[in-house]
C-alpha positions as CSV (number, residue, x, y, z in Angstrom):
1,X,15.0,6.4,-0.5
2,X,12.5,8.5,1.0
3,X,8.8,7.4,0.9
4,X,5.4,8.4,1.1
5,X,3.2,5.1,1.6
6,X,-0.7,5.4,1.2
7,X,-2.0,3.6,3.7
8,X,-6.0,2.3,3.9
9,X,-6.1,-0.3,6.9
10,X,-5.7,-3.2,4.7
11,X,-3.6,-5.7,4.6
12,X,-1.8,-4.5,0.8
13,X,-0.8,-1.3,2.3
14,X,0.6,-3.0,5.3
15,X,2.3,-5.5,3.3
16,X,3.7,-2.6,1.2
17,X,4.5,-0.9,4.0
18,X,6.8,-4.1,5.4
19,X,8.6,-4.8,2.2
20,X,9.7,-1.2,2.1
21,X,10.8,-1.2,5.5
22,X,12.0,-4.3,5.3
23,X,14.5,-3.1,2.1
24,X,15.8,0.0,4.7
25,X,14.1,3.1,3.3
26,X,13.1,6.0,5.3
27,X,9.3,5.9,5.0
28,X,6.3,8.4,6.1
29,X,2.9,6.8,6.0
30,X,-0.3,9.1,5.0
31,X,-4.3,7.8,5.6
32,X,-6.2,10.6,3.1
33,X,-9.5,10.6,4.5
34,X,-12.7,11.2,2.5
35,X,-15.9,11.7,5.0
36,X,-18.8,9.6,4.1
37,X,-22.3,10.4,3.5
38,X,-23.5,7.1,4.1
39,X,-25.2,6.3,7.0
40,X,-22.5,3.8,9.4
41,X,-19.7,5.4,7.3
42,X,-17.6,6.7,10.0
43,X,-17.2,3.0,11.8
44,X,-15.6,1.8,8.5
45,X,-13.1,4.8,9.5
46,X,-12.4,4.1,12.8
47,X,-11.8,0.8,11.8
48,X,-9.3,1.7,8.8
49,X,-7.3,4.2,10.8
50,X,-6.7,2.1,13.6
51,X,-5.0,0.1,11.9
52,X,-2.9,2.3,10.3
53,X,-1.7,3.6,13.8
54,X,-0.8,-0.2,14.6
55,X,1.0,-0.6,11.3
56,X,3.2,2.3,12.2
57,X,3.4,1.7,15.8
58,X,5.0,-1.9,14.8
59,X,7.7,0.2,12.5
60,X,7.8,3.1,14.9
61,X,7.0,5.5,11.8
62,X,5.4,8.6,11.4
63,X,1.9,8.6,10.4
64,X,-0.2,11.6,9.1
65,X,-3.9,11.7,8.1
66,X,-4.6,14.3,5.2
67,X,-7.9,15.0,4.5
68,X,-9.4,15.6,0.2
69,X,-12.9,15.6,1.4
70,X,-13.9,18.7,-0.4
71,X,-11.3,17.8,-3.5
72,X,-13.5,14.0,-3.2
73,X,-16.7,15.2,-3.6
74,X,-16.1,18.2,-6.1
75,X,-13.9,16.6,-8.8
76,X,-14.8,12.4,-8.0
77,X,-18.6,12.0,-6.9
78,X,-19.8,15.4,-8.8
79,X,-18.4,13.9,-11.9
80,X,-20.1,10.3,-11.3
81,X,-23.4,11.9,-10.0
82,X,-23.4,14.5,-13.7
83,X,-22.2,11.4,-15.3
84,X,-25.3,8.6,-14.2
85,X,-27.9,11.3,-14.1
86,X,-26.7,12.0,-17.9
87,X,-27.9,8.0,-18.8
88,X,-23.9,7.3,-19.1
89,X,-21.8,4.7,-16.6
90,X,-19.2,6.8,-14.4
91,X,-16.3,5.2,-13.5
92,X,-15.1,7.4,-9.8
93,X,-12.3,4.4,-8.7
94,X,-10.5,5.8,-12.3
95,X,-11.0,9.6,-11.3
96,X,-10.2,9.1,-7.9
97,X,-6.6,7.6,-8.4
98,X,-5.8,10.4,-11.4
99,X,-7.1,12.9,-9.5
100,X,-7.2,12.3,-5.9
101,X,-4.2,10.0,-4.9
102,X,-2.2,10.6,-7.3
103,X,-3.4,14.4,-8.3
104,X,-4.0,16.2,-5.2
105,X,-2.1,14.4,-2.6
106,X,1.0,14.4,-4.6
107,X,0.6,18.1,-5.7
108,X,0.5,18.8,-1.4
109,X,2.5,15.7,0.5
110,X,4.0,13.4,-2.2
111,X,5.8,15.6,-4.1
112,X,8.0,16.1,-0.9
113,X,9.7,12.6,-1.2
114,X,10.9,10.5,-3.8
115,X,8.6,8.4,-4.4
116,X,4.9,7.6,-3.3
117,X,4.2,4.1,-2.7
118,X,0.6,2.3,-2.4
119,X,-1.2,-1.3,-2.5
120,X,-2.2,-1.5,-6.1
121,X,-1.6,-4.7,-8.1
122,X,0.0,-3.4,-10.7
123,X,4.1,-2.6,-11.7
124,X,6.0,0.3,-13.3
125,X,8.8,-0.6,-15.5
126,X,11.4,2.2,-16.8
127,X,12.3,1.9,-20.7
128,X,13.7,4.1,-23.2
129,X,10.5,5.9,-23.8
130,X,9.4,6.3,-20.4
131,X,7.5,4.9,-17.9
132,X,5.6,1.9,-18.7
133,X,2.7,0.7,-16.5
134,X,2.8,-3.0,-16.8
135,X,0.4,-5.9,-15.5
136,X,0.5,-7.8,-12.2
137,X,1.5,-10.9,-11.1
138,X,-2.0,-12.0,-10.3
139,X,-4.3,-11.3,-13.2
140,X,-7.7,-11.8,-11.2
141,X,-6.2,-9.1,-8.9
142,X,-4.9,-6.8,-11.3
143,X,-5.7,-3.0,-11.1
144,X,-4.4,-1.4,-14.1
145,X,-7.6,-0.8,-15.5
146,X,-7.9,1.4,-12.4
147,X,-4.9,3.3,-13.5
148,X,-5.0,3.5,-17.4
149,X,-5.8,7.3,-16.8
150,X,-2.4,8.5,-15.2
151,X,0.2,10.3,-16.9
152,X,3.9,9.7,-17.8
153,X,4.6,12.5,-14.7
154,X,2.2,10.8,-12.3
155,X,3.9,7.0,-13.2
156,X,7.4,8.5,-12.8
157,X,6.8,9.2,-9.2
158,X,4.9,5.6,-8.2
159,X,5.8,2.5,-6.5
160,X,3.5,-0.5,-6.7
161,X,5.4,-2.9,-4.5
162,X,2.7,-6.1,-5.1
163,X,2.9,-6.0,-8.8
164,X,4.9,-9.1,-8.7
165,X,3.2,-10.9,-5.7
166,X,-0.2,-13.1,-5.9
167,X,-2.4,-12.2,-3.5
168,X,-1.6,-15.7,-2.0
169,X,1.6,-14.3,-1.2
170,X,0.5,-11.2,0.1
171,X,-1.3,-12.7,3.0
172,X,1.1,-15.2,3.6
173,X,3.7,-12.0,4.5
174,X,1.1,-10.6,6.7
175,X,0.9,-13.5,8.7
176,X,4.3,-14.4,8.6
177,X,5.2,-10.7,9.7
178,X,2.2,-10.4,12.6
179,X,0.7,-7.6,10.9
180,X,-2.5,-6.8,12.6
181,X,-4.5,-6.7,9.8
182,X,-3.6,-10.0,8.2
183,X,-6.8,-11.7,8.1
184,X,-9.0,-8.7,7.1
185,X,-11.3,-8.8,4.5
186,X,-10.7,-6.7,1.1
187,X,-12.4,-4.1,0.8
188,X,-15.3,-3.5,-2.0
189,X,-17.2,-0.9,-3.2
190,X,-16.9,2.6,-4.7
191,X,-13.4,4.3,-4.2
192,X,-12.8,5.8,-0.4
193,X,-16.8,4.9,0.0
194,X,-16.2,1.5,0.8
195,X,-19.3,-1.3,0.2
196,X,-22.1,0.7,0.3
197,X,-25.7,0.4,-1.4
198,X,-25.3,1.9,-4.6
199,X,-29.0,2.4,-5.0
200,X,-29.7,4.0,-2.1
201,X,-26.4,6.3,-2.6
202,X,-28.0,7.4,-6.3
203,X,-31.5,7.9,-4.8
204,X,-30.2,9.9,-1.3
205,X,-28.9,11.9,-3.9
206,X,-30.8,12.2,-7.4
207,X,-33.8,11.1,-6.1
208,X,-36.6,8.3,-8.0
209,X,-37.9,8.9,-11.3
210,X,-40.8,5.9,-12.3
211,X,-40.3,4.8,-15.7
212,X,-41.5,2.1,-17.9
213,X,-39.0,-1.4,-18.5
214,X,-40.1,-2.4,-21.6
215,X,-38.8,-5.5,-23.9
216,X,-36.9,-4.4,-26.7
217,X,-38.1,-6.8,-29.3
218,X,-41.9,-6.5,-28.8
219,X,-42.1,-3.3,-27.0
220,X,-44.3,-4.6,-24.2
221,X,-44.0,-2.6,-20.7
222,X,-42.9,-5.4,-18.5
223,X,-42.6,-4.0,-15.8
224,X,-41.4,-0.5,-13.6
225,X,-38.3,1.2,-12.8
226,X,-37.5,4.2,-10.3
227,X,-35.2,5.9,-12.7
228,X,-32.9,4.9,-15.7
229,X,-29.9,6.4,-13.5
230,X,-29.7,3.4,-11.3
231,X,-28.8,1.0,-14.3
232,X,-26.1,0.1,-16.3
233,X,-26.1,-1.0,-20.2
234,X,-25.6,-5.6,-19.7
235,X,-26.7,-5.0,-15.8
236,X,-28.4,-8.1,-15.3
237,X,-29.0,-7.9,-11.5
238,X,-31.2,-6.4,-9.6
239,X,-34.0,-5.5,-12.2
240,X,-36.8,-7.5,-10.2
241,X,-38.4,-8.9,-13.1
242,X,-39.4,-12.9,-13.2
243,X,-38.6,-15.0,-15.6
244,X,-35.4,-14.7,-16.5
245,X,-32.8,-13.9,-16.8
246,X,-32.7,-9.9,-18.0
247,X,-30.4,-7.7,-19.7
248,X,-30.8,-4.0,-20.0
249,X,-29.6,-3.3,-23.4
250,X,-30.7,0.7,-24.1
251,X,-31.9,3.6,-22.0
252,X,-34.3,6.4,-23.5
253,X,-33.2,8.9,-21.4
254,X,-35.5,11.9,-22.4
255,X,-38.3,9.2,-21.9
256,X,-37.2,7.6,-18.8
257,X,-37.6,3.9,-20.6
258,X,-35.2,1.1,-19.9
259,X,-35.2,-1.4,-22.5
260,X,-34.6,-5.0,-22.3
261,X,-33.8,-8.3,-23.4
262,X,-34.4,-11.9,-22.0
263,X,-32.1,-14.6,-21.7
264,X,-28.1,-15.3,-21.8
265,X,-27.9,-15.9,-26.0
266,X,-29.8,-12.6,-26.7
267,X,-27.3,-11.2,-29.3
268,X,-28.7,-7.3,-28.4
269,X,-26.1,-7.5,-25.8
270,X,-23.4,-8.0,-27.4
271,X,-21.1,-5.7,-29.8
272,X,-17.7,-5.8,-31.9
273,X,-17.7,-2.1,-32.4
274,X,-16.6,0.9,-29.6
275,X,-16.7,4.3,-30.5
276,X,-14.7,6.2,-28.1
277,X,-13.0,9.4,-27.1
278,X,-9.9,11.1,-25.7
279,X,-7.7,8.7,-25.3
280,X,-5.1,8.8,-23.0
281,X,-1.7,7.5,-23.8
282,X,0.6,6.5,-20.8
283,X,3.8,6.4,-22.3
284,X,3.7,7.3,-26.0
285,X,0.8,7.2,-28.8
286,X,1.4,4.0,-30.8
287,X,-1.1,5.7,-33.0
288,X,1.1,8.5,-34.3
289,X,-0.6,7.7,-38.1
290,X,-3.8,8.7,-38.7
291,X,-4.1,5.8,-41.4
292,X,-2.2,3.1,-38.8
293,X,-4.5,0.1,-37.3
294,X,-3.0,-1.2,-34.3
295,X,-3.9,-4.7,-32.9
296,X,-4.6,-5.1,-29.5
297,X,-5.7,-7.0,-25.9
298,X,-8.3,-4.8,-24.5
299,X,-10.9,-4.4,-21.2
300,X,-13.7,-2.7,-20.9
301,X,-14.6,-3.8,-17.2
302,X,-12.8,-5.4,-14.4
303,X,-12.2,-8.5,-15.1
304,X,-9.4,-11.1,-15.0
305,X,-9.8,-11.6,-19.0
306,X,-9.0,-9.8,-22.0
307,X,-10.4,-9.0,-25.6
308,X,-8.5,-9.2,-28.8
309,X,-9.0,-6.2,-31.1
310,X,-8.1,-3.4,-33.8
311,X,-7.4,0.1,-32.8
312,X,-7.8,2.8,-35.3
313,X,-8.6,6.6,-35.9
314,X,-12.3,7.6,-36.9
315,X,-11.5,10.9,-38.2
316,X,-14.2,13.3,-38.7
317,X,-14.2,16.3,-41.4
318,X,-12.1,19.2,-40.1
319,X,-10.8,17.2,-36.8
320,X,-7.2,17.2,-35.6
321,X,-5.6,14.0,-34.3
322,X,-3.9,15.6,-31.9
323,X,-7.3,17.8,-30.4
324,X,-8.5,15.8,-27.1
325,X,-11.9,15.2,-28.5
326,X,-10.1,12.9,-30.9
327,X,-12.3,9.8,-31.6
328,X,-11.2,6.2,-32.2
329,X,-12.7,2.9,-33.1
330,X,-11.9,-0.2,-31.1
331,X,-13.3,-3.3,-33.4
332,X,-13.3,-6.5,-31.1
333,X,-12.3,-10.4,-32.7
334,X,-14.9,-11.3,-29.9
335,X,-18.9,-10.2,-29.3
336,X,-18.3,-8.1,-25.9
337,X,-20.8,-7.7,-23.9
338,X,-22.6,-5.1,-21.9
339,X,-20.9,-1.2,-23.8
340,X,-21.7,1.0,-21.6
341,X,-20.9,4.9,-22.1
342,X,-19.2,6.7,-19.8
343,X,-16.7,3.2,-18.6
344,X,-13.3,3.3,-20.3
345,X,-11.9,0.8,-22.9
346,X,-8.5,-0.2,-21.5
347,X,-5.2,-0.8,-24.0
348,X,-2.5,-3.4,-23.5
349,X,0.1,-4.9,-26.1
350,X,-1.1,-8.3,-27.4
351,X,1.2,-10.1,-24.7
352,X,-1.1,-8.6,-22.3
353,X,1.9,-7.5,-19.9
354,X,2.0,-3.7,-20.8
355,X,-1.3,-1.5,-20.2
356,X,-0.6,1.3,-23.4
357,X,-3.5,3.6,-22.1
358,X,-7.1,4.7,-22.0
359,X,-10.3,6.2,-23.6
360,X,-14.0,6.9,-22.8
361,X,-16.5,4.8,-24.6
362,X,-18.8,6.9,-26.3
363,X,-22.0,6.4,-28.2
């Protein structure tokens, strides 16, 4: 079989990489770079594509860097800089893989083989309806949440080759096969941005705002803030007040006030109701009537565990269930906490093996 294989400079890639040519297909390796604004960006590059060359030097197989910078920046960071200047949580590693890897690249390179191939823990199973985009191996590794926005067309054309491996495993093959980058560190951080300061990214590019921090419960200013874009609803870190521990549990955005609450137990943090919007089905709606409530595991961040919950229409006068604005209701068994706007709930069938699909948390 002909392949595309993304390729990063990490050690899933290369292990991807291996196993294919290891099973006898005719691969192509691609590095998409996506130039950085941030200041030491271009080392982590050097770095990444280095090590790319060395991969395919060690297969003898063609390697080609493609460049999406101006495809990055207008449809990935434009969206999460509109989105956290708004007072709402962006979530770019979601839109980058729907629209970059998987969008753009396979509109121009990928659609040229028979399948593109990359790194992510997760696994593609064919069934009578379709493609179905199923859970990995290792759950505290597992990126579907990262992928809950692709479509049936987009899954067709996929390979995830680690979905069944434990990261564990994955290195063990590295070092087992001599590949150069066995022992590299993963990689953190905003999509193609790598670990960079988040702050300082927001304020190089929205700027500071001052604004009052104020406890919810009495209203007492307790402090200052240099704009409610650079927090999160249930961040907890970095608020620099004493005391605590902090949640922030509201934003005023027209009055630049971040509200918050103190310690772990403080029930303002926690929610059983999530308005959303738009959902995005993978393989088929399992929500084809309006009056149907569907029972669910959920996420609503990364993380290795999952909520239990009921899925249902919230109609509104006049709307069709079929119109993308279409809102739903997501009632949790459990308190979650820490809704935040702008992230995505995630859907997967109660046995938590088979990711259903996607919507946008709302207010």
């Amino acid at each position: 079989m002909k392949i595309a294989v993304l390729v990063s400079g990490g050690v899933d890639s290369a292990v991807v990489v291996h196993k294919l040519y290891q099973e006898g297909h005719d691969l192509h390796l691609f590095y998409i770079r996506i130039s950085n604004d941030t200041e030491g960006g271009e080392c982590s590059y050097e770095e990444d594509i280095e090590m790319c060359r060395l991969i395919a030097a060690k297969y003898n197989l063609p390697l080609t860097e493609v460049s999406l910078h101006e495809e990055y920046w207008q449809y990935v960071m434009d969206y999460a800089l509109k989105t956290v200047k708004s007072g709402l949580t962006p979530h770019p590693d979601m839109m980058c893989n729907k629209i970059i890897k998987f969008g753009f690249f396979e509109d121009r390179w990928g659609k040229e083989f028979d399948k593109t191939a990359t790194g992510h823990y997760a696994a593609i199973r064919k069934g009578e309806e379709g493609y179905f985009l199923t859970t990995a191996n290792d759950p505290v590794k597992d990126q579907t949440d990262f992928l809950a926005q692709l479509t049936q067309e987009q899954l067709s054309h996929l390979l995830f080759p680690l979905g069944d491996l434990p990261k564990s495993e994955v290195r063990k093959i590295a070092e087992e096969a001599g590949l150069p980058n066995a022992r590299r560190k993963d990689s953190q951080g905003i999509c193609f941005l790598g670990k960079i300061n988040y702050k300082d990214f927001i304020q190089r590019h929205l700027g500071v705002i001052p604004g009052d921090v104020v406890e919810i419960e009495t209203g007492k200013k307790i402090g200052q803030h240099n704009g409610y874009w650079f927090y999160t609803i249930g961040q907890r870190k970095g608020l620099g007040l004493g005391g605590g521990p902090w949640f922030v549990i509201k934003k005023d955005i027209p009055k630049n006030i971040i509200y918050v609450s103190k310690g772990y137990d403080t029930p303002l943090q926690y929610g059983k109701k999530i308005h959303l919007l738009s959902p995005n089905w993978i393989t088929y709606n399992p929500l084809q009537d309006k009056n149907k409530k569907l029972k669910i595991a959920f996420k609503i961040r990364h993380v290795p565990d999952f909520n239990i919950g009921t899925l249902s229409y919230e109609m509104n006068e006049g709307e069709n269930k079929n119109d993308d604005s279409i809102s739903l209701v997501l009632e949790s068994e459990q308190d979650v906490q820490g809704i935040a706007p702008g992230q995505f709930a995630v859907f997967y069938t109660l046995d938590k093996k088979t990711c259903l699909g996607s919507a946008l948390i709302t207010l």
